[in-house]
LUMSE-521533 format. One record per residue (C-alpha): residue number from 1; x, y, z; residue in three letters. Coordinates in steps of 0.25 Angstrom, whole numbers. Example, Ala and Ser with C-alpha at 12.3 -4.5 7.8 and 13.67 -1.06 7.14 Angstrom:
# LUMSE-521533
(1, (49, -18, 31), ALA)
(2, (55, -4, 29), SER)
This chain:
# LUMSE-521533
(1, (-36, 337, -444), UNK)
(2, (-31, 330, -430), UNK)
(3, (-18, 321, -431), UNK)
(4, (-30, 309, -429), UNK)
(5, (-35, 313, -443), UNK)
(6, (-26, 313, -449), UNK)
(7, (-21, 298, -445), UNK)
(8, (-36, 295, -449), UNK)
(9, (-36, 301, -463), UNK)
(10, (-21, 296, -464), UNK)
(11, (-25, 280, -461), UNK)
(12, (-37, 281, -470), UNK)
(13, (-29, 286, -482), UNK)
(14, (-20, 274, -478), UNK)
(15, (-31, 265, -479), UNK)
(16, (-38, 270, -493), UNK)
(17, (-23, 269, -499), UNK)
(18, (-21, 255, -494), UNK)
(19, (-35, 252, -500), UNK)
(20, (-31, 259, -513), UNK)
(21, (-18, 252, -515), UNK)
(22, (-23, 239, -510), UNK)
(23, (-32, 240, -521), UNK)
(24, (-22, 245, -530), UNK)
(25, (-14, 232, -529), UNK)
(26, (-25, 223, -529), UNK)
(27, (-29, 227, -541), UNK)
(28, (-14, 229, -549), UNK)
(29, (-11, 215, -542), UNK)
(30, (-21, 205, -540), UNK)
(31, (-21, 193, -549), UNK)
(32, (-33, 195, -558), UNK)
(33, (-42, 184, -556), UNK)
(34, (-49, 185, -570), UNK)
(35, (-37, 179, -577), UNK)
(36, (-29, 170, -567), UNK)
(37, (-42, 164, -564), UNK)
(38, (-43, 159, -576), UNK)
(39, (-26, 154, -573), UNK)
(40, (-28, 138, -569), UNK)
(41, (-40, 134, -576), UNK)
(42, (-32, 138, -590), UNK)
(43, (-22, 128, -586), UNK)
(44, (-33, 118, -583), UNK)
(45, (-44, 121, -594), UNK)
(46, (-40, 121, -609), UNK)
(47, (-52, 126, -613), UNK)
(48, (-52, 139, -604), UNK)
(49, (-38, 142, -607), UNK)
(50, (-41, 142, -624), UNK)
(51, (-52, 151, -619), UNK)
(52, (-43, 161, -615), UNK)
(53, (-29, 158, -624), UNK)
(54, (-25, 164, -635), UNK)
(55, (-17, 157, -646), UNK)
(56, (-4, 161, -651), UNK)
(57, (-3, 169, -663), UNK)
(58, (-18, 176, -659), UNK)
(59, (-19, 191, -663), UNK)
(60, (-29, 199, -657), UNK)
(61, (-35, 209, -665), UNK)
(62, (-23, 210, -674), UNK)
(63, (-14, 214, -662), UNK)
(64, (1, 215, -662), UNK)
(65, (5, 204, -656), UNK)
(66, (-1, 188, -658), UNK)
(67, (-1, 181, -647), UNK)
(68, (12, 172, -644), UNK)
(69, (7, 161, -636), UNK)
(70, (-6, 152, -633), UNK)
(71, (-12, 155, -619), UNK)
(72, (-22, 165, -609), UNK)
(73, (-15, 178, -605), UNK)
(74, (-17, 179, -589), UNK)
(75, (-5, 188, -585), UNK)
(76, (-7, 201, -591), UNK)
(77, (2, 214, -594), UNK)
(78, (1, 225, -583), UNK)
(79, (-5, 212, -572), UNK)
(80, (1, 211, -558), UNK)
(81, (4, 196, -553), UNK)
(82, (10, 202, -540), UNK)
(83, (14, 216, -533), UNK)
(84, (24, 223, -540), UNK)
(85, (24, 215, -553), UNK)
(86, (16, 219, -566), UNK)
(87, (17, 208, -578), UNK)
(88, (23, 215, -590), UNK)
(89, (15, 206, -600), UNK)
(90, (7, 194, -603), UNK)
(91, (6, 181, -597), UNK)
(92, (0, 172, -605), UNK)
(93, (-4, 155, -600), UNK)
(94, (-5, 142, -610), UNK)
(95, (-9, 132, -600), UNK)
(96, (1, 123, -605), UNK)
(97, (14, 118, -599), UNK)
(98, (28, 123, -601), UNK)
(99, (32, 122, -615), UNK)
(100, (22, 120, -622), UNK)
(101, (14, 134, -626), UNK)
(102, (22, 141, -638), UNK)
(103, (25, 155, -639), UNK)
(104, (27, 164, -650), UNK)
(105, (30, 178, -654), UNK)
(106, (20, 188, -651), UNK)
(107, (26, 197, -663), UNK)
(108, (38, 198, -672), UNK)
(109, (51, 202, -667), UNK)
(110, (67, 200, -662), UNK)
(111, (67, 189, -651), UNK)
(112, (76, 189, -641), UNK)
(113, (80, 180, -630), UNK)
(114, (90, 183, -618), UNK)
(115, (101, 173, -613), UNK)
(116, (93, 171, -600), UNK)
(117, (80, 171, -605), UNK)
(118, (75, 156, -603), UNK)
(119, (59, 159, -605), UNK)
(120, (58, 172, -613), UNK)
(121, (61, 179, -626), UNK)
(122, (60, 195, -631), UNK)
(123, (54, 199, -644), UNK)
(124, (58, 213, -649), UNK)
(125, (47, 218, -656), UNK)
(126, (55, 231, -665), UNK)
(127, (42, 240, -667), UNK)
(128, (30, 238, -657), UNK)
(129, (17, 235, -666), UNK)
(130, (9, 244, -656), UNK)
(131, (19, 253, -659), UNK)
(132, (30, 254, -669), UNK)
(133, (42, 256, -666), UNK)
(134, (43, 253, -652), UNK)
(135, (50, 241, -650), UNK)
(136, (44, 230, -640), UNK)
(137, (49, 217, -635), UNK)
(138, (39, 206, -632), UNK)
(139, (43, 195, -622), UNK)
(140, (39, 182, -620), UNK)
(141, (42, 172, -606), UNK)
(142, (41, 160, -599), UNK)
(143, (46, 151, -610), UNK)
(144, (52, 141, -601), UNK)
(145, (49, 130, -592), UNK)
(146, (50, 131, -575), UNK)
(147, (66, 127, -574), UNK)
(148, (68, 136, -587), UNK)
(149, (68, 129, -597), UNK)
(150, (65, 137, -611), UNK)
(151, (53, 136, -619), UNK)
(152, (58, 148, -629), UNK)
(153, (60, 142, -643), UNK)
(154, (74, 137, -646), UNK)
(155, (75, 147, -656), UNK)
(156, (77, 159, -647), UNK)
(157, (88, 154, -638), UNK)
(158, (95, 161, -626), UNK)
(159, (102, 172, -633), UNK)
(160, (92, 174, -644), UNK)
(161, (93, 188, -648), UNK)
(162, (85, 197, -659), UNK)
(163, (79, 185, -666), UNK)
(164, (67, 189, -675), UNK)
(165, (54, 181, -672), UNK)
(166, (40, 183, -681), UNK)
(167, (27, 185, -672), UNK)
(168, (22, 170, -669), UNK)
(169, (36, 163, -668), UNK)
(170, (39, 152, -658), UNK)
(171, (46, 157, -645), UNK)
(172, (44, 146, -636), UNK)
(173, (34, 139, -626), UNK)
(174, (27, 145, -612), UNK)
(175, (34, 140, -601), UNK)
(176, (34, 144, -584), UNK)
(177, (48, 149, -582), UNK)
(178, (51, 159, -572), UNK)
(179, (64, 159, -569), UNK)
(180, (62, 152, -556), UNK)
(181, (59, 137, -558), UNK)
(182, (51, 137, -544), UNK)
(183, (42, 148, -548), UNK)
(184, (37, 146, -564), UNK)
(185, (27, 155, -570), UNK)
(186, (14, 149, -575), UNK)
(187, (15, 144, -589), UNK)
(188, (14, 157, -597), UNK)
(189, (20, 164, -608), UNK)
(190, (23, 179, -603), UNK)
(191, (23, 190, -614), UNK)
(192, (26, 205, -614), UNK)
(193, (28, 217, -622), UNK)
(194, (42, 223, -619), UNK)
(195, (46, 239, -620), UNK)
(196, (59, 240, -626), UNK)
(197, (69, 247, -620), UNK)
(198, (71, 258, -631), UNK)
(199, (86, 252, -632), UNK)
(200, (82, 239, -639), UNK)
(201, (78, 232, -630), UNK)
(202, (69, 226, -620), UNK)
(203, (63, 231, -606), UNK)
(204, (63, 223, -595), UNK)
(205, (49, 214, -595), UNK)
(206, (48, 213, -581), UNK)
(207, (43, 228, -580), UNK)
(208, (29, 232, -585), UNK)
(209, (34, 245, -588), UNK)
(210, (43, 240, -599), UNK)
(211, (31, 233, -608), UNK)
(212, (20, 234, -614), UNK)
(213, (4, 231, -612), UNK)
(214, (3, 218, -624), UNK)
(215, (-11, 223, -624), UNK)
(216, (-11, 229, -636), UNK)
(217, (-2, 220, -642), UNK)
(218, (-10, 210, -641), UNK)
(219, (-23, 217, -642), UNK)
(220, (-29, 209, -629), UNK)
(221, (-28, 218, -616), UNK)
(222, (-20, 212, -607), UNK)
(223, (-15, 224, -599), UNK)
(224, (-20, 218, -584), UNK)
(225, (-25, 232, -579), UNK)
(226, (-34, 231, -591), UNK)
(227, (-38, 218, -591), UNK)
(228, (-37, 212, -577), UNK)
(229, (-44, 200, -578), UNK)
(230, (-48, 195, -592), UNK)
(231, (-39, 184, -599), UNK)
(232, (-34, 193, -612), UNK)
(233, (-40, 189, -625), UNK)
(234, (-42, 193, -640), UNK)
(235, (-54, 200, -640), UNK)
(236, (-53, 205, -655), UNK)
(237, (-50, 199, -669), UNK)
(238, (-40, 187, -665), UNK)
(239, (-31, 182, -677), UNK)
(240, (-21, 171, -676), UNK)
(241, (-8, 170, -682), UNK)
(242, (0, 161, -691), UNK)
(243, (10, 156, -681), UNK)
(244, (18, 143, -684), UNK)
(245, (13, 138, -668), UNK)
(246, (20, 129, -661), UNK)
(247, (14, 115, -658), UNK)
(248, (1, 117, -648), UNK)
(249, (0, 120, -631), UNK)
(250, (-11, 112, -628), UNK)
């Protein structure tokens, strides 16, 4: 083949891997419409937003966990908000204010809450329900206001370490905080399912490597590269638990 075919064959090859990985990262990255459609109008609507939220202390189909809080889940495990990011868990929207929605323990374990830690706690969770013996650590944030101000109970303070907490206890409200008043979330609760680090102790969240897909903890599917566009809900045998709930979100 001339040196002019092989330029030929050389651009087009260029072209059909631009075409791939253009469509590759169209597909990992784009927002997915189905859901955040849905995004202002549950703010706005109360009726649309209880057609899609689940109440705390509901259990799907006699799943591991209950659920720990009252909202829609629109941010989902394995989902991509930008390029280079991957959310490590679930992202989960009252349609409150700041304050107001509580959150509870998803399942019994050993809280644990950092110095610097103004929004979030840690729950060790000593042998994994999905599989014994392994531990697991689930993780709960944005329990704060914009400037930082913390919404986490006044019974896990700064410093908190290895306090035990039954499944359904009071952790503290849903708030916005990001660490940068100029930038607050949306009003959400974030929860993920932590590895351990084999040392006793946790992996850092940040990384989708070092947690698990809740799917199965929660027995609704809400891995995004399964579920790319459906809000997640119970579709088995829903049950609620006896949780002492703390005042309403209305």
């Amino acid at each position: 083949m001339t040196r002019k075919g092989w330029l030929v064959v050389a651009a087009a090859a260029a072209v059909l891997l631009t075409g791939v990985l253009g469509v590759y990262l169209y597909n990992r990255y784009a927002p997915s419409p189905g859901r955040w459609a849905l995004f202002r109008e549950l703010h706005t609507d109360r009726e649309l937003f209880e057609r899609y939220a689940i109440r705390p202390g509901m259990r799907c189909d006699g799943a591991p966990f209950a659920f720990p809080t009252h909202g829609v889940i629109l941010g989902l495990w394995n989902q991509s908000y930008r390029f280079g990011h991957t959310h490590t868990g679930l992202d989960i929207f009252s349609g409150t204010q700041p304050g107001i929605t509580p959150i509870y323990a998803a399942y019994p374990g050993y809280l644990t809450r950092l110095d610097d830690w103004q929004s979030t706690v840690i729950i060790r969770v000593p042998s994994d329900p999905l599989e014994p013996g392994r531990q697991i650590w689930t993780y709960y944030t944005h329990m704060a206001n914009v400037d930082g101000e913390s919404f986490v109970s006044d019974q896990f303070p700064p410093g908190t370490s290895e306090v035990y907490v039954e499944e359904g206890t009071f952790l503290g409200y849903m708030g916005n905080y990001s660490g940068d008043p100029g930038a607050p979330t949306g009003l959400h609760l974030h929860f993920s399912v932590v590895k351990d680090d084999g040392e006793g102790d946790f992996l850092n969240e940040t990384r989708i490597t070092n947690t698990y897909d809740p799917t199965l903890y929660f027995n609704m599917t809400v891995d995004h590269q399964k579920n790319r566009n459906d809000v997640p809900m119970c579709e088995g045998v829903m049950t609620f638990e006896d949780w002492d709930l703390v005042g309403v979100d209305e």
